[in-house]
DOVEXLUM-894595 format. One line per field, with one value per atom (N, C-alpha, C, O, CB): residue in one letter; atom name; x, y, z. Coordinates in Angstrom, 1 decimal. Atoms other than C-alpha are relative to their C-alpha. Last residue first. Glycine has a CB too. Layout:
% DOVEXLUM-894595
type	c(A,...)
atom	c(CA,...)
u	c(X,...)
v	c(Y,...)
w	c(Z,...)
//
This chain:
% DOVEXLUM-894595
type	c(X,X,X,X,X,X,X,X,X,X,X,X,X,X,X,X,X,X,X,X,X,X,X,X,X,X,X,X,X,X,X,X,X,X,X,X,X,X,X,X,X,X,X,X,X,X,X,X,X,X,X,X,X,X,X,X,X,X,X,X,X,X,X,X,X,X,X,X,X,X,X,X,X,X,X,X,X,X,X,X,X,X,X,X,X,X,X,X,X,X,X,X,X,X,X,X,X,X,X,X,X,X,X,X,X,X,X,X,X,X,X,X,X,X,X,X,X,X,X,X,X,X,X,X,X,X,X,X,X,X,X,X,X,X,X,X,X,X,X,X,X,X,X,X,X,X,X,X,X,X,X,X,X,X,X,X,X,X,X,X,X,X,X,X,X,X,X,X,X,X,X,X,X,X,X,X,X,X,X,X,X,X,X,X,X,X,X,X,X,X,X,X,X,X,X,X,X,X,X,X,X,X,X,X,X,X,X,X,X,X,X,X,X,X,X,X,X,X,X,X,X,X,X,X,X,X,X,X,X,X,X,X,X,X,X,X,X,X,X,X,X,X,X,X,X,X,X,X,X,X,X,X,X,X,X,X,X,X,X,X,X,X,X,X,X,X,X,X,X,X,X,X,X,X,X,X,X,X,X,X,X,X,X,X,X,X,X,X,X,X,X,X,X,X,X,X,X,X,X,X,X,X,X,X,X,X,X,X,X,X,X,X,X,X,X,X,X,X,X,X,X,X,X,X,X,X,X,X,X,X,X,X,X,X,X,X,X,X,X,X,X,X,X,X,X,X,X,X,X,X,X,X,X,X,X,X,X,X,X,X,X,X,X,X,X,X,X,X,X,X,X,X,X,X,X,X,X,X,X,X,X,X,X,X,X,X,X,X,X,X,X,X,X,X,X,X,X,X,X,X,X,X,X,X,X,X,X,X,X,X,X,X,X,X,X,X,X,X,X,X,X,X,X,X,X,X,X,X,X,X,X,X,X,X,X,X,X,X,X,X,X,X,X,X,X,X,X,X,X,X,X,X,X,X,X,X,X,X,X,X,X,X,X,X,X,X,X,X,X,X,X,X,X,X,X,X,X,X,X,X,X,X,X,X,X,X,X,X,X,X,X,X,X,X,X,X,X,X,X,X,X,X,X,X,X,X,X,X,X,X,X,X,X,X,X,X,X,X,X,X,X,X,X,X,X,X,X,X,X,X,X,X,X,X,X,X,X,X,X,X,X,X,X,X,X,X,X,X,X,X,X,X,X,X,X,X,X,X,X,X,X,X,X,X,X,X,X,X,X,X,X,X,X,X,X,X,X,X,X,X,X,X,X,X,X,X,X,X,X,X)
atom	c(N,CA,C,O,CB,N,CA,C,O,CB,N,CA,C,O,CB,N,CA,C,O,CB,N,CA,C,O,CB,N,CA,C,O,CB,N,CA,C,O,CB,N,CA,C,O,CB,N,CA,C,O,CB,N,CA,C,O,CB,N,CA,C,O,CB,N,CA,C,O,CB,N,CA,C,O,CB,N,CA,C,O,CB,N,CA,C,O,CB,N,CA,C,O,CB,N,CA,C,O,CB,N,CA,C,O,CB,N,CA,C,O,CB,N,CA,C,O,CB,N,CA,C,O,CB,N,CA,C,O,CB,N,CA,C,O,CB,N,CA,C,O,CB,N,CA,C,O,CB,N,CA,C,O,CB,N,CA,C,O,CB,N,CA,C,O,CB,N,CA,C,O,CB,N,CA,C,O,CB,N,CA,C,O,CB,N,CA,C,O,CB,N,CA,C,O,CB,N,CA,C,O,CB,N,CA,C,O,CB,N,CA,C,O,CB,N,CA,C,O,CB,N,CA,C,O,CB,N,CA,C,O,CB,N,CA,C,O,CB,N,CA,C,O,CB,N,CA,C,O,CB,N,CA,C,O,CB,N,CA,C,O,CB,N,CA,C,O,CB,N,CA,C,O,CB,N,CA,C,O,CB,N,CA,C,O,CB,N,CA,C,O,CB,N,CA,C,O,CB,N,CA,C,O,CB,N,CA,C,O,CB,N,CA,C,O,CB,N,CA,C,O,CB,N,CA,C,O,CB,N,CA,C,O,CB,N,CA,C,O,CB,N,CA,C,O,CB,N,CA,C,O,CB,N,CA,C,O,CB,N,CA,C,O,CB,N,CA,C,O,CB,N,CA,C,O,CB,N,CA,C,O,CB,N,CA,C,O,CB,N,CA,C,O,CB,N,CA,C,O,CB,N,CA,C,O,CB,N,CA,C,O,CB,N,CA,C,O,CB,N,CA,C,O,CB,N,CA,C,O,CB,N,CA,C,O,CB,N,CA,C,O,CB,N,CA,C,O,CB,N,CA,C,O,CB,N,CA,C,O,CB,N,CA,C,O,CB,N,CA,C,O,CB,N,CA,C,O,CB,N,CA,C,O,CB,N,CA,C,O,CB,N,CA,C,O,CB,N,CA,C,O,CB,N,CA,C,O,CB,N,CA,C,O,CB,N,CA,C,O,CB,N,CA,C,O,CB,N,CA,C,O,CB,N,CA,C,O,CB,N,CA,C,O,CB,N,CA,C,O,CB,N,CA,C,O,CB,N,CA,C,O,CB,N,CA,C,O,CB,N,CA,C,O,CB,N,CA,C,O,CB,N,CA,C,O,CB,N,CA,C,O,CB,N,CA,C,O,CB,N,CA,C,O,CB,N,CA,C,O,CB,N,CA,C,O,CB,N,CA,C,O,CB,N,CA,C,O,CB,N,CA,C,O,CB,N,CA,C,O,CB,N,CA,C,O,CB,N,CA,C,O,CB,N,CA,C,O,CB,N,CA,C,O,CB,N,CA,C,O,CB,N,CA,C,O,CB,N,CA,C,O,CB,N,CA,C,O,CB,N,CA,C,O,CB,N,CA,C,O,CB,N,CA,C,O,CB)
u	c(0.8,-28.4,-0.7,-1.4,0.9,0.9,-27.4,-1.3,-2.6,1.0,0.7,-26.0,-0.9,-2.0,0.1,-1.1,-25.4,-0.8,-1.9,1.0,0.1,-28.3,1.4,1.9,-1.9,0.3,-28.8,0.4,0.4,-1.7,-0.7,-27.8,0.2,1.3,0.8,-0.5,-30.1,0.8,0.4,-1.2,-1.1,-30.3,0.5,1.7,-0.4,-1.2,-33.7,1.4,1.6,-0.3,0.3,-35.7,1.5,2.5,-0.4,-0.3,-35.3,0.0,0.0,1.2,-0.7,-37.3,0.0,-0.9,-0.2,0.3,-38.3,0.8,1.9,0.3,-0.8,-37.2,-0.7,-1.3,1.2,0.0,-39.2,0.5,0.2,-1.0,0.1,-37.9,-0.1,1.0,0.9,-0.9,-37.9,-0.3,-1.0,-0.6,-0.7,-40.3,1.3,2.1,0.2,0.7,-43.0,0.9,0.4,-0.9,-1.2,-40.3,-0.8,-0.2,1.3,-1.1,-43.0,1.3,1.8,0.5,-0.1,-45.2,0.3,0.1,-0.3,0.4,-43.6,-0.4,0.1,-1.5,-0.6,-42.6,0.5,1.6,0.3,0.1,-46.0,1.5,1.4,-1.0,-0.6,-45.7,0.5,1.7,0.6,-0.6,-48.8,1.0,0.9,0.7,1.1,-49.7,0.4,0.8,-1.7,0.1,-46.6,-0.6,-0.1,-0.2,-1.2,-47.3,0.3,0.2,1.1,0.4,-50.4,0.8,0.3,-0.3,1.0,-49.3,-0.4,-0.4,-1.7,0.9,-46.0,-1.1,-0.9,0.1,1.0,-43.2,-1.3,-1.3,-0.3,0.6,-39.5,-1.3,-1.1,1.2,0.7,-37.4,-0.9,-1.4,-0.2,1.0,-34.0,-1.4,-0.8,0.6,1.0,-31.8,-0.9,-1.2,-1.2,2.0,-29.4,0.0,0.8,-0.6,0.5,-26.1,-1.0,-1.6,0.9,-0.9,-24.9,-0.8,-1.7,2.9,-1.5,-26.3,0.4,0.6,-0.4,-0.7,-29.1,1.4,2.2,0.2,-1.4,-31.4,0.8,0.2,-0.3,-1.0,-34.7,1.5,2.2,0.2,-1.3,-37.8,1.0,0.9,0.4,-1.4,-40.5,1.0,1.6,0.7,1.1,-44.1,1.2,1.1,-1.0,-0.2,-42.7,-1.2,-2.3,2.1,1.0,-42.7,-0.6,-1.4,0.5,1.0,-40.0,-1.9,-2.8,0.4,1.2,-37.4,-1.3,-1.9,0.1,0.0,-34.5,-1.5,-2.4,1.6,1.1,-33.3,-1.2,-2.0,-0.9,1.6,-30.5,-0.4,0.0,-0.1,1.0,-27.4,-1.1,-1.5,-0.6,-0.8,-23.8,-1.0,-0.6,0.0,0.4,-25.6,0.7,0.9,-1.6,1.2,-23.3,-0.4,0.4,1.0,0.7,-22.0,-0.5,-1.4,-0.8,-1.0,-19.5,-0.4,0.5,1.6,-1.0,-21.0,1.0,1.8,-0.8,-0.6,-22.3,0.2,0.4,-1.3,-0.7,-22.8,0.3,1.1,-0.2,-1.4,-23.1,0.7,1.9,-0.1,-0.9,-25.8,0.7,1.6,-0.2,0.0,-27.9,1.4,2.4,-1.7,-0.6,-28.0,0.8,1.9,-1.0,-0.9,-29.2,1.3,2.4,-1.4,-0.8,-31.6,2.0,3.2,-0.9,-0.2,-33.0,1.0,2.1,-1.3,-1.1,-33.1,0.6,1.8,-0.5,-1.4,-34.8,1.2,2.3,0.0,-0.5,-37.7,1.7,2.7,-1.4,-0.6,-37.9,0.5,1.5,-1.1,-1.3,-38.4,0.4,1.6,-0.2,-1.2,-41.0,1.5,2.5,-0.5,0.0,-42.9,1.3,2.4,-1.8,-0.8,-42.9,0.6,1.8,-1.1,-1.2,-44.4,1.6,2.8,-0.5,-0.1,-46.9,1.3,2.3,-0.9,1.1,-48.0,-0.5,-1.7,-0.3,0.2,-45.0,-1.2,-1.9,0.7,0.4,-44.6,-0.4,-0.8,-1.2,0.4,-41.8,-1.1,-0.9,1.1,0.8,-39.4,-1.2,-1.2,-0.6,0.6,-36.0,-1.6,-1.4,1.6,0.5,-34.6,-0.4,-0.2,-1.3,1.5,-32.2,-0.1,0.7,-0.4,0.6,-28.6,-1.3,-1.7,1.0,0.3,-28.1,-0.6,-1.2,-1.5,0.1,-27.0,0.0,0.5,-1.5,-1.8,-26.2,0.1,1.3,1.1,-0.9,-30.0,1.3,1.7,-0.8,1.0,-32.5,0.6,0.2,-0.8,0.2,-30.4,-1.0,-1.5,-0.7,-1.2,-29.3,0.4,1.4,0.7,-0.4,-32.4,1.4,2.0,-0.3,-1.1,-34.0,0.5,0.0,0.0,-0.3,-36.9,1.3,2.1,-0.3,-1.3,-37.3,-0.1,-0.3,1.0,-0.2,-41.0,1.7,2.2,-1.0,-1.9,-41.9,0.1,-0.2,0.9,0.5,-46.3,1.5,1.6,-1.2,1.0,-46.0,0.4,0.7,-1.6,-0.4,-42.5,-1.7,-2.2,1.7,1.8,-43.4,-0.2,-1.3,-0.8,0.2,-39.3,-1.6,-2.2,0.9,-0.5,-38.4,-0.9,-1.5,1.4,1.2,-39.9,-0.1,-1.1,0.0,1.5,-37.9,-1.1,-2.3,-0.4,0.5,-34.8,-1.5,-2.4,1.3,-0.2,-35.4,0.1,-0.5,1.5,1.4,-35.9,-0.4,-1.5,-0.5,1.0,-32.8,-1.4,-2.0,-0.4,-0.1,-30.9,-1.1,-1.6,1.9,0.0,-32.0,-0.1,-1.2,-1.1)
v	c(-0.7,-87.5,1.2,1.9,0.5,1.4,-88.4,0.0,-0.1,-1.6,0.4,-86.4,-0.1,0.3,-1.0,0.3,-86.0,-0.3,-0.8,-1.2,1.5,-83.9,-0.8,0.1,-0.8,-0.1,-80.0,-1.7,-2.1,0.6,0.8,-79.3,-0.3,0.0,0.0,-0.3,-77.3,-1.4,-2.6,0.5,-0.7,-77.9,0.3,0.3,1.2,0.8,-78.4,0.5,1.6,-0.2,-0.4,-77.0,-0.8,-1.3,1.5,-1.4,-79.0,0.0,-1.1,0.5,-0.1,-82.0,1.6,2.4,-1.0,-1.1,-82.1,0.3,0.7,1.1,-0.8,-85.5,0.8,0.3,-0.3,-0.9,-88.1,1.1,1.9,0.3,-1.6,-89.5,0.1,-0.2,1.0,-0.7,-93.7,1.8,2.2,-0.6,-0.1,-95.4,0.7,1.0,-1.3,-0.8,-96.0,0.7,1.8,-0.7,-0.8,-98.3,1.3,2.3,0.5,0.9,-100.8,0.7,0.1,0.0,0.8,-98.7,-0.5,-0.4,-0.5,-1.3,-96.2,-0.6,-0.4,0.8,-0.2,-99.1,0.8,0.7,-0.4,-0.8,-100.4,0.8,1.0,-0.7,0.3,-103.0,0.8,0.5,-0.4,1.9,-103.4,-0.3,-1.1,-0.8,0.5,-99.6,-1.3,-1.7,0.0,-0.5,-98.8,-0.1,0.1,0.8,0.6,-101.4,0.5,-0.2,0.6,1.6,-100.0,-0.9,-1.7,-1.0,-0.1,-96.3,-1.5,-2.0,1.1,-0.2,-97.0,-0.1,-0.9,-0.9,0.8,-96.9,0.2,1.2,0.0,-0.6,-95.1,-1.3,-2.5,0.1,0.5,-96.2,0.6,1.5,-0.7,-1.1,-93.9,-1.4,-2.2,1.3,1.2,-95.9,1.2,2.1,-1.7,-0.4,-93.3,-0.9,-1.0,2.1,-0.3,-94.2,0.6,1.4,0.9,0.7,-97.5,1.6,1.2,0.1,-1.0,-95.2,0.1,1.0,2.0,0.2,-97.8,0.7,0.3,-2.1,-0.9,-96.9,-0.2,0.4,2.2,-0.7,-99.1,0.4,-0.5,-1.2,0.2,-99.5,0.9,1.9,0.4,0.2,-100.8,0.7,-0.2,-1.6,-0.6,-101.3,0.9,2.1,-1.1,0.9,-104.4,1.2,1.1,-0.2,0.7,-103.1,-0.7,-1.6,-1.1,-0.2,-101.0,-0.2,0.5,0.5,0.8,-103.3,0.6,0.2,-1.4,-1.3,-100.9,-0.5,0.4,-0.3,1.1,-102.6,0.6,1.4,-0.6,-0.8,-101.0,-1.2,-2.2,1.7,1.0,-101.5,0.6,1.7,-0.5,1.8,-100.0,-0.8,-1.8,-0.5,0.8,-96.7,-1.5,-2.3,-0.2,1.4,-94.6,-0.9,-1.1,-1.5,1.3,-91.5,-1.0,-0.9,0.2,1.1,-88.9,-1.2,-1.9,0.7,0.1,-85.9,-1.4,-1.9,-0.1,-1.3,-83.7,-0.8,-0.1,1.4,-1.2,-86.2,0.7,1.4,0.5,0.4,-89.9,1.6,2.0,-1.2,0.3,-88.2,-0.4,-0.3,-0.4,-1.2,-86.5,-0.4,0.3,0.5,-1.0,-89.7,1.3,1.6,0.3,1.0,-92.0,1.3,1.7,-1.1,0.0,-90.0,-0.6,-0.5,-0.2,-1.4,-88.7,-0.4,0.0,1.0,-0.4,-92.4,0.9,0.9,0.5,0.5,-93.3,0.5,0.9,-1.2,-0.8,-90.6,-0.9,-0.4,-0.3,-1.5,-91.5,0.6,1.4,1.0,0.3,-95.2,1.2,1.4,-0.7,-0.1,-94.1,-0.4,-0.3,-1.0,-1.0,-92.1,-0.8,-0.3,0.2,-0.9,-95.1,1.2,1.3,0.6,0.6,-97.3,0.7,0.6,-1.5,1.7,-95.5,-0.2,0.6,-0.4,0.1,-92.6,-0.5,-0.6,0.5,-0.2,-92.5,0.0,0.0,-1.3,1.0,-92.5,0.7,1.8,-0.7,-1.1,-91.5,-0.9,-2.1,0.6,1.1,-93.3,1.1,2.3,-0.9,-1.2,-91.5,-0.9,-1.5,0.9,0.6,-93.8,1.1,2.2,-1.0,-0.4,-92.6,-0.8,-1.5,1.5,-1.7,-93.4,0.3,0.8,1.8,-1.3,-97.0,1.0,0.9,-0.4,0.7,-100.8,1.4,1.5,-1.1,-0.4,-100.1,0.1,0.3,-1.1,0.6,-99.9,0.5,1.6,-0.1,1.6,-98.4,-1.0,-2.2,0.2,0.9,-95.3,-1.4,-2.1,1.0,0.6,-94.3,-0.5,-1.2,0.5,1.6,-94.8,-0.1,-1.2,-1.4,0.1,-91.2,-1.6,-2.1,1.3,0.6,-91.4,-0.1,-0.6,-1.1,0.6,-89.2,-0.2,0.6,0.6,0.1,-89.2,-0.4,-1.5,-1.0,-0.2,-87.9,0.2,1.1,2.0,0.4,-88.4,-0.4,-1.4,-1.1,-0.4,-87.5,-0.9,-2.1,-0.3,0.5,-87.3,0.4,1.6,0.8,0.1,-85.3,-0.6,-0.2,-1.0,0.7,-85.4,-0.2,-0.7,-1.5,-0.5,-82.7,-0.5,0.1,-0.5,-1.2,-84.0,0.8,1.5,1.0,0.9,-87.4,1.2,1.1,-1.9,0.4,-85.1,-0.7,-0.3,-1.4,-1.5,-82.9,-0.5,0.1,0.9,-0.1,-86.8,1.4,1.4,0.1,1.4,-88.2,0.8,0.9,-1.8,-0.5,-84.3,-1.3,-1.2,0.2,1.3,-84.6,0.1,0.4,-0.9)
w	c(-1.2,65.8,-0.6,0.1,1.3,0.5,62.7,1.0,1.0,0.3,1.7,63.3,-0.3,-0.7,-0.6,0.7,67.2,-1.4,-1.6,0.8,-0.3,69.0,-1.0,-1.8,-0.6,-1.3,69.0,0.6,1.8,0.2,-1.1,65.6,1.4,1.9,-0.2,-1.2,63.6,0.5,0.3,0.8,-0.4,59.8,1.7,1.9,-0.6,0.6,59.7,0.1,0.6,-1.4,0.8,63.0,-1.1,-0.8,0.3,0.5,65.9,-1.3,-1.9,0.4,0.8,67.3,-0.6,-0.7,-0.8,0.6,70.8,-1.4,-1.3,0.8,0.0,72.0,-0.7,-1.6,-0.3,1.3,73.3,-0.3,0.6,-0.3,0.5,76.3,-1.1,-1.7,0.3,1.2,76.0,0.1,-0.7,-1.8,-1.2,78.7,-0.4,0.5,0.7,-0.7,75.9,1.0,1.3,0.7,-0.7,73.9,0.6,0.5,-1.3,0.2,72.5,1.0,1.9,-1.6,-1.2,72.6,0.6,1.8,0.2,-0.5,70.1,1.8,2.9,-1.0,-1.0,68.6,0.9,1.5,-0.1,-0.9,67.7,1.0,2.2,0.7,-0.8,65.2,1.0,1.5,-0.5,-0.3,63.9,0.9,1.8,-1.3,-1.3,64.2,0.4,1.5,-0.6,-1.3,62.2,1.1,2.2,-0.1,-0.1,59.4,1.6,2.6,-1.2,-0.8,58.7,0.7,1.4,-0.8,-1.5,58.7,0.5,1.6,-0.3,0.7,56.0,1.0,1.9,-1.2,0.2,58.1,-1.2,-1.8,1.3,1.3,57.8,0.0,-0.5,-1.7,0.5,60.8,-0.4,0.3,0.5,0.4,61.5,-0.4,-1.1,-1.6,1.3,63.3,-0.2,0.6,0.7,0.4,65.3,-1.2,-2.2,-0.4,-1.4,67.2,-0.5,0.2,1.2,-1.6,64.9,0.9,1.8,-0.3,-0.3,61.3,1.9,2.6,-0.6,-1.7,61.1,-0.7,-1.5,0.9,0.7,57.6,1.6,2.5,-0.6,-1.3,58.3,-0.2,-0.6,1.3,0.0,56.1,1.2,2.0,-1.6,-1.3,57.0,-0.7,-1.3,0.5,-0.9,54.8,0.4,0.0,1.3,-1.2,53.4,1.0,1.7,0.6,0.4,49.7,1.7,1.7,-1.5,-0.3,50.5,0.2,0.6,-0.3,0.4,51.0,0.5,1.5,0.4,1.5,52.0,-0.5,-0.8,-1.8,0.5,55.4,-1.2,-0.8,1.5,0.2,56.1,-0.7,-1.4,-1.0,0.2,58.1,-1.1,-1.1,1.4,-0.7,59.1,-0.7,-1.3,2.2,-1.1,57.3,0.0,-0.9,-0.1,0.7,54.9,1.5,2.4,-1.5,-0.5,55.9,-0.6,-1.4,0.5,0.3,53.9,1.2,1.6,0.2,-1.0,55.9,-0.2,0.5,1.5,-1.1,53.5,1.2,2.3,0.4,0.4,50.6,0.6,0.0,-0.6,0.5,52.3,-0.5,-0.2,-1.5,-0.9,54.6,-0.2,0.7,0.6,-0.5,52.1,1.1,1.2,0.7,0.8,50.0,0.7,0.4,-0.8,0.9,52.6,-1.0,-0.7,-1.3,-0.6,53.6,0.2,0.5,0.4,-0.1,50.6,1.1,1.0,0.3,1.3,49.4,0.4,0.2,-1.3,0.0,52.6,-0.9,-0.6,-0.2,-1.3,52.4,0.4,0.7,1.5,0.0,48.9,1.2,1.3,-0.5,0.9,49.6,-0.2,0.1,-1.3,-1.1,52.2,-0.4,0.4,1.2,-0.9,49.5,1.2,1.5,0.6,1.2,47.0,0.9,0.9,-1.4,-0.1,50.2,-1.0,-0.8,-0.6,0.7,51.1,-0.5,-0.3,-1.5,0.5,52.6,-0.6,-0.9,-0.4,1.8,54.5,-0.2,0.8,-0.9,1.1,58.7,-1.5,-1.7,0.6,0.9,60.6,-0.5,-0.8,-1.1,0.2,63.7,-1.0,-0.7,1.8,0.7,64.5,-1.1,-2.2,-1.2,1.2,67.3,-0.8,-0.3,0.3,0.5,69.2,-0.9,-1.5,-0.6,-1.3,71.0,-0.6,0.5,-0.1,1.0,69.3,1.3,2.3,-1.6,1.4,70.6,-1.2,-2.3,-0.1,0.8,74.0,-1.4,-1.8,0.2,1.0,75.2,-0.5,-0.9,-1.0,0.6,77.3,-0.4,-0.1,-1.1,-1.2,79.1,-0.1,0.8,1.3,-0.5,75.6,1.0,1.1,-0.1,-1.0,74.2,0.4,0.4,-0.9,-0.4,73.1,0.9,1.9,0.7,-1.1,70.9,0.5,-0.3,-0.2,-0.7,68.5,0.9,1.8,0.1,-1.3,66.5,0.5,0.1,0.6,-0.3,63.1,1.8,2.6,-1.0,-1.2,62.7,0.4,1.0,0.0,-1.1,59.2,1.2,1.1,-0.5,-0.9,56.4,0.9,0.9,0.5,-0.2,53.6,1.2,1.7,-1.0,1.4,52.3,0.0,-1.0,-0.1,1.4,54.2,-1.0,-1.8,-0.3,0.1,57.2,-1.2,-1.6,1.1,0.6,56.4,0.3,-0.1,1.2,1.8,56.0,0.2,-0.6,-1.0,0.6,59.6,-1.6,-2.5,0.7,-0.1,61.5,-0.9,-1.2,1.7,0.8,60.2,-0.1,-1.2,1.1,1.3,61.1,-1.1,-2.1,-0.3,0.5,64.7,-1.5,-2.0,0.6)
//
């Protein structure tokens, strides 16, 4: 999972893939992370963001960039990556939220075991 391999990069704690493709039509994983704050989870977007227009010529369908929120969310249609700040994360739980989701073993950076983004 190459979302979850930059935001560990970037300091990235408590990096979880959720697999939803028997959950929902909407996206194949989640890639869910938390920051240290808000400057931190802006870096972890940036990186992503960046990393993924220059070696694969991606940009996310969506994002929600407003780091001041706690949240931010980078949607590349078959993986969302969400970037939390820890208070935020607890609040909106959606780890809990999506309990019924296989968590995926994430691979080392660089590896490719999942699509892109995946």
């Amino acid at each position: 999972m190459r979302l979850a391999g930059i935001a560990d990069a970037k300091g990235a704690t408590e990096i979880v893939v959720l697999d939803m493709r028997k959950l929902v039509s909407y996206t194949d994983f989640l890639a869910i992370c938390t920051a240290r704050n808000e400057r931190q989870a802006r870096a972890i977007a940036d990186e992503a963001r960046l990393r993924l227009k220059r070696e694969d010529e991606l940009l996310p369908r969506g994002a929600e960039l407003e780091a001041e929120t706690g949240w931010i969310v980078l949607d590349y249609l078959d993986c969302v990556l969400h970037v939390f700040t820890a208070e935020v994360r607890e609040r909106y739980g959606l780890e809990e939220l999506w309990r019924e989701a296989p968590r995926l073993e994430l691979p080392s950076e660089g590896a490719s075991t999942v699509p892109l983004h995946g």
